[in-house]
C-alpha positions in Angstrom: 137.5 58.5 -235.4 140.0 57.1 -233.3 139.7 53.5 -235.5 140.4 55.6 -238.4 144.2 57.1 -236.5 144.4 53.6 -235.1 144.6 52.5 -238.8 146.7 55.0 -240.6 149.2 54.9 -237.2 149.4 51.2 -238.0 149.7 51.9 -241.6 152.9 54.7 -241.1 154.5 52.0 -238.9 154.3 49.2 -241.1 155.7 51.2 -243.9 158.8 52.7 -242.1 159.6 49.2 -240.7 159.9 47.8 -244.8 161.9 51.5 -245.3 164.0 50.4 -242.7 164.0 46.8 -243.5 165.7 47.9 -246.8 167.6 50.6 -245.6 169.5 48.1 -243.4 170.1 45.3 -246.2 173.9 46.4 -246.9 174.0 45.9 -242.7 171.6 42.7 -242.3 173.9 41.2 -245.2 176.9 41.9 -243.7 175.8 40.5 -240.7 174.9 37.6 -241.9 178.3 37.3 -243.1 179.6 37.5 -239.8 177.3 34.6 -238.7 174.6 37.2 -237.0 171.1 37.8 -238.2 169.4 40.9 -237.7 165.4 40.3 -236.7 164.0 42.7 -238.7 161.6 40.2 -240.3 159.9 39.4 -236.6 158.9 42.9 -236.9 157.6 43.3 -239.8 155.6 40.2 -239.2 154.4 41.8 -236.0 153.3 45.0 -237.7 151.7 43.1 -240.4 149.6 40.9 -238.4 148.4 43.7 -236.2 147.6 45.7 -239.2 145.6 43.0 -240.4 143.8 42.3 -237.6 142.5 46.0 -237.5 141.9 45.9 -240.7 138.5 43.3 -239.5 
């Protein structure tokens, strides 16, 4: 039971970090503009892997 919440919790945060992710374009770009990057993408890479790792 609590692998199944572990999952769909892991599942509901991976999604709103890529609804984030591209809610925040228009500010990442601009900030790239301005010479700053944004690390939105170590994020979802953190997410991702831990979701796949539960997923074993």
């Amino acid at each position: 039971m609590i692998s199944r919440a572990y999952h769909a919790t892991l599942f509901a945060l991976y999604q709103l970090c890529i609804m984030i992710g591209i809610v925040a374009m228009p500010l990442a770009i601009a900030a790239r503009q301005a010479g700053i990057t944004l690390p939105v993408h170590r994020v979802l890479e953190n997410v991702e892997g831990a979701y796949e790792a539960a997923q074993r």
